[in-house]
N, C-alpha and C positions, 0 to 999 in steps of 0.2 A: 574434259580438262579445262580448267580454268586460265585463259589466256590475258593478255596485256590487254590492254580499253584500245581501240583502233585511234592509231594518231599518237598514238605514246609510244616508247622506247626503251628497251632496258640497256644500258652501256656495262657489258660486260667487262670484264677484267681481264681478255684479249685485246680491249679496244682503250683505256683505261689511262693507258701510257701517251697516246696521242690528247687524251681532254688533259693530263698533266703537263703536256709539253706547252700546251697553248695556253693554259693558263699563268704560266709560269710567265710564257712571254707578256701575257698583258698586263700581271702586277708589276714585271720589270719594268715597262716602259711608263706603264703611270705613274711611279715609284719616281724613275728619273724626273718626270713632271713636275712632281711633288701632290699628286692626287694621292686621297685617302679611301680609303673602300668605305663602302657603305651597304649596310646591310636591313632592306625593310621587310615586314610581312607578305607572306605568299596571299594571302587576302587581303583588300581592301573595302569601305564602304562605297556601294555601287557608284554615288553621288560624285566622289572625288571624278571619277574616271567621264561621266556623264558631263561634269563642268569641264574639266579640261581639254581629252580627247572631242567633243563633241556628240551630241545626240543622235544626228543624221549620218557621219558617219559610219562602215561598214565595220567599223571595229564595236560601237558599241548598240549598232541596232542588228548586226548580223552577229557576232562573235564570240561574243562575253560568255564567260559562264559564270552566271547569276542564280543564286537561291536566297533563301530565308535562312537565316537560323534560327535557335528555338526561344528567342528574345526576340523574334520578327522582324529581326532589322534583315535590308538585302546585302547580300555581300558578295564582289566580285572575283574571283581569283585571277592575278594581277596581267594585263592583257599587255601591258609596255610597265615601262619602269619609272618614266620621269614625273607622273602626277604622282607618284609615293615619294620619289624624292624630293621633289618640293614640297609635298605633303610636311613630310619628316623637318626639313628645313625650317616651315614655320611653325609647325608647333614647338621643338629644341630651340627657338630664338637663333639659331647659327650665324644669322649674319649678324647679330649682335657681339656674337664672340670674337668676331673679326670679320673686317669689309669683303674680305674676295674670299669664300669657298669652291674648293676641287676637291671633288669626288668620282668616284669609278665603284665601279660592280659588275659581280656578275651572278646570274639567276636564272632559276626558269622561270618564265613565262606559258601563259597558257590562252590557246585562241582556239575557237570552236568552228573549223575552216575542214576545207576537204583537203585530208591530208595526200602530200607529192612529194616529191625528193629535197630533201631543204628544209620541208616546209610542214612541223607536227605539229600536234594540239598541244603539248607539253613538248615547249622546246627551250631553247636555253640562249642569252644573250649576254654578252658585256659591252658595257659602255661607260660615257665620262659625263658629266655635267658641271661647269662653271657658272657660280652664281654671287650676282655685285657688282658684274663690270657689263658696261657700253664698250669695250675697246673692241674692234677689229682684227686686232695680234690674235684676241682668245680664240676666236672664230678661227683663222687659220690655223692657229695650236689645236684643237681639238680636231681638225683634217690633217695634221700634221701626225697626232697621237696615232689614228687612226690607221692614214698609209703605213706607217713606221711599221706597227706592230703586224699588216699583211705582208709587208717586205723582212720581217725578220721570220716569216713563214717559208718563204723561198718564194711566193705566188709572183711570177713576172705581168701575166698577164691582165692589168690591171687599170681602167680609165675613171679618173676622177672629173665630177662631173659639181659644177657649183653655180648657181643662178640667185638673184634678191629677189625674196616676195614684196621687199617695201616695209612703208608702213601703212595699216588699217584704213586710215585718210585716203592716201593713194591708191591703195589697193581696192575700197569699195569703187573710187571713182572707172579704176580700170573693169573690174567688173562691170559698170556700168555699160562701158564699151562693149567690151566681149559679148555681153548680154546680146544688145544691139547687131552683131556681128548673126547670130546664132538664132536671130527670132525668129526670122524667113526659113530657117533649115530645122527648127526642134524637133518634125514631125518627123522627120529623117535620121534623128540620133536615136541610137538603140534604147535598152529600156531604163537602164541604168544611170546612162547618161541622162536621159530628159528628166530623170528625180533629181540628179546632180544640178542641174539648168540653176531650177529654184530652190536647192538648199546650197552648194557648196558648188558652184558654178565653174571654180577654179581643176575640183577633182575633174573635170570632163578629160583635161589635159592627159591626166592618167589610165586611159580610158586603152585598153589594148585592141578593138576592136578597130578594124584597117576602115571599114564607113565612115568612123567618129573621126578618125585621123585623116581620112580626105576632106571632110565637112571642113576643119581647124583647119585647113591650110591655107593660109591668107589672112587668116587672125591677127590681129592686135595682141602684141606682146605686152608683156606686164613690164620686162627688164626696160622698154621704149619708155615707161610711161613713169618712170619712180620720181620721186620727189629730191629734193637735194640731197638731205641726210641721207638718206639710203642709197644713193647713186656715190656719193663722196665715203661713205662704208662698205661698198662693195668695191671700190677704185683700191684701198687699202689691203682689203684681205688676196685683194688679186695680188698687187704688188708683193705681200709676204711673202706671198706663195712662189713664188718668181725667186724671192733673196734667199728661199729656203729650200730651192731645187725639186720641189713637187710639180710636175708635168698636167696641167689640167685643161680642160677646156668647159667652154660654157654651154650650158642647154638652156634654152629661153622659154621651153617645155616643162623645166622639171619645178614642181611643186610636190608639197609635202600633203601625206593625205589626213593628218593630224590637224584642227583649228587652231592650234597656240602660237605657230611659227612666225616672224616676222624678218624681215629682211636675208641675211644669209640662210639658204638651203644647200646641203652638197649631198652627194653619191657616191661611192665607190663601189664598180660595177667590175663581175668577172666574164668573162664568155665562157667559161668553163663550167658553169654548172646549169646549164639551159634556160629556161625562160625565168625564171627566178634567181634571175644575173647580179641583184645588188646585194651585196656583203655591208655595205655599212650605208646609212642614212639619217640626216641632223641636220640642226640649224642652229638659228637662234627662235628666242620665244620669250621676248623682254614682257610680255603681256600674263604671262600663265603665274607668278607669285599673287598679284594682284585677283586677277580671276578667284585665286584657291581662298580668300579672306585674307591674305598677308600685303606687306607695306609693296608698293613700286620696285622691281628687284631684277634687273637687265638679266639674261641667261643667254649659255648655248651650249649645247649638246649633241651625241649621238648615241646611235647603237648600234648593234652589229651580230647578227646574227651565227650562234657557234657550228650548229650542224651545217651551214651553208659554208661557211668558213673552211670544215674540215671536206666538206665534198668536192670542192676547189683544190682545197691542198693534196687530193689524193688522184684525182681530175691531174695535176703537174705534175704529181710525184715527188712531190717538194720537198720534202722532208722524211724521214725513214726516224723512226727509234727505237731502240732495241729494248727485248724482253726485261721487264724488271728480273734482277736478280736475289742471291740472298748469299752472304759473308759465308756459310758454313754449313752444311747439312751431317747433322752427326748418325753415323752409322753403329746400330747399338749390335754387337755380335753375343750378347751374350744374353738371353730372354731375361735372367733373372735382375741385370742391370736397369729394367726400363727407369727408374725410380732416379738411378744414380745420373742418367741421362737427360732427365725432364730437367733435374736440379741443372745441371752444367748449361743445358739450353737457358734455361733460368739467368744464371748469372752471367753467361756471353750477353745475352737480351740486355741487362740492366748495365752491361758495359759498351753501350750503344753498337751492337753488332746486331747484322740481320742471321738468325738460327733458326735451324727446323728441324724437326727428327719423324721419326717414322712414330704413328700412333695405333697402327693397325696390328701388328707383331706379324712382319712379314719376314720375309728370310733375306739373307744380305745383298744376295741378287736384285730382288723385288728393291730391295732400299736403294741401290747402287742408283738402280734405273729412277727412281725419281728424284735423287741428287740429281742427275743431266734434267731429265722436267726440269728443276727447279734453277737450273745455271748456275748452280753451287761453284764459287770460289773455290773451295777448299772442302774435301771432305774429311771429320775426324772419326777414324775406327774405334769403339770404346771397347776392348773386351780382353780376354784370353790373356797368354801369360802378362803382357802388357801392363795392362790394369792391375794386377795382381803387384807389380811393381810400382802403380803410381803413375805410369806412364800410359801415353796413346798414341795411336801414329794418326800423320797429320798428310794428307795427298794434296797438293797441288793440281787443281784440274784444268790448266791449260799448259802446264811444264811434266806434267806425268812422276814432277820427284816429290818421294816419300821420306818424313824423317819421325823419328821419336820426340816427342814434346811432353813436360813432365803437368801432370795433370791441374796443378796448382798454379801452375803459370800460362794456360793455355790464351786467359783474356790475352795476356800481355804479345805474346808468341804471335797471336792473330793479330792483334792492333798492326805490329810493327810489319808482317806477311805481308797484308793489306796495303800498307804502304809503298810497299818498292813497288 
């Protein structure tokens, strides 16, 4: 038998109503924002993702899934979302159409990792990207979107976590430090860590292993060492955050494992779903337009992982939603009516009602019992003297009362049913 590819997922349509309900919450509240969706391809050119994400990180030297097509060009199925959305931005000219774009999405993504709870090779994300502004406000607006939409989940348990990388200037000078800090101990950082030392010296911080985090302890922090700007922009998005009653605290640890990020970095972390605790993760990345071939173009962004999202929500119990249902389930009692039945299912459908009828030619027992399956509203009997008159009887299935409804007006009958 031919099974799923390990790491991938089928979301069935017992499960179905829950990816509905949370999606529903995220266009709402981007919506309120006034973010517009955006939608790019599940593929990209390798190059994009290699300029942006970085070379040496584990996203794009461990993760990617890269091949040829038959034009030999390589192409990657899309490992994060924000090098296509900048992508897309500069080639559409968008900031020519107007100074400040907002956008939101949501998609799978795909990473070639060992798949855990949370965490698949085809998994699914949404998130927001503001591009055109330097302000501070956007920065806490996009951790603001963010909280928002885990607290209209129900999820209480939840620490938001925000630190500055700086800028580039500042930031190599600090590494210089760090470096310094870490030369006498490199031979003592695991193995992961010592390839980090000399590429991405910062990810060390990232580092889960308890050695690497006694090594670091007495380090030189980044947040000690920023520059003006970035010290007088992180003084702002704290203050927002404060006028806008989001409860947060600083990590002077947390770094993005992405290269584009500069100054604001945030987290939003659950304890409810084990080691793979953060639900959303962003920043800003005023550098990554430029990087991609486009003009200077300030950003910030996040994203946020869906399956980790709902394993947290079901981890609280935060939310419950009930079976989809359907307006009507018609019960055909007479074999020879299937035809006259399809038609009425027909024209309830086109009178925006949800209908369904038996397709198998089962007997009206068999049919009854999958009106309940189905949460039928109301079921309509078609058949015997009834019909014969023009008429059908019509059951209410949570009040148990039955009446006569004439068959030509049954759309109507049902609309207004529906209604009380």
């Amino acid at each position: 038998m031919i099974k799923a590819i390990r790491g991938t997922k089928d979301i069935l349509p017992s499960e179905i109503s829950r990816w509905h309900y949370l999606e529903n919450i995220i266009k709402q509240i981007f919506s309120n924002f006034n973010y517009k969706e955006i939608r790019t391809p599940v593929f990209e050119e390798t190059t994009l993702f290699g300029r942006s994400i970085g070379e040496e990180t584990d996203i794009v030297s461990k993760e990617m899934y890269t091949f040829k097509d038959k034009g030999d060009t390589s192409i990657t199925l899309k490992p994060e979302m924000t090098a296509g959305v900048v992508r897309a931005f500069i080639e559409h000219s968008l900031g020519g159409q107007q100074p400040l774009i907002k956008l939101y999405y949501i998609s799978p993504m795909f990473r070639q990792e060992r798949p855990q709870a949370g965490r698949l090779r085809q998994f699914h994300q949404f998130g927001g990207e503001a591009l055109g502004s330097s302000s501070p406000v956007l920065d806490a607006e996009l951790i603001q979107i963010s909280y928002d939409i885990l607290k209209s989940l129900g999820l209480k348990d939840l620490t938001v976590k925000i630190n500055s990388l700086g800028v580039p200037e500042s930031r190599e000078d600090y590494k210089k430090l760090l470096r310094e800090f870490l030369l006498n101990k490199k031979d003592k950082l695991s193995e992961d860590s010592r390839k980090r030392f000399d590429t991405n010296i910062l990810r060390i911080f990232d580092s889960k292993i308890e050695s690497d985090q006694e090594l670091l302890k007495g380090a030189p922090l980044l947040i000690d060492n920023l520059d003006g700007e970035s010290e007088n922009h992180f003084e702002v998005v704290k203050e927002y955050l404060d006028k806008i009653s989001i409860p947060f605290e600083i990590d002077p640890k947390l770094v993005r494992g992405l290269d584009y990020y500069t100054k604001t970095t945030f987290e939003i972390i659950s304890k409810k779903v084990g080691s793979q605790s953060a639900l959303v993760g962003g920043g800003r990345y005023d550098l990554l337009a430029e990087q991609l071939g486009g003009k200077p173009t300030p950003a910030v962004g996040f994203a946020s992982g869906m399956e980790r999202i709902l394993l947290a929500c079901e981890s609280e119990n935060s939310f419950s939603v009930k079976d989809d249902n359907i307006d009507v389930y018609i019960v055909r009692i007479d074999e020879e009516l299937e035809m006259f039945v399809s038609e009425t299912a027909s024209k309830l459908r086109r009178s925006g009602l949800k209908a369904d009828y038996d397709y198998l030619k089962r007997s009206v027992k068999a049919q009854m019992r999958e009106a309940n399956k189905s949460n039928a509203k109301f079921v309509l009997f078609i058949g015997g003297e009834e019909y014969k008159n023009k008429m059908a009887n019509l059951k209410n299935m949570e009040t148990g009362e039955q009446r006569s409804v004439q068959l030509d007006k049954l759309d109507t009958v049902l609309i207004n049913s529906l209604k009380r």
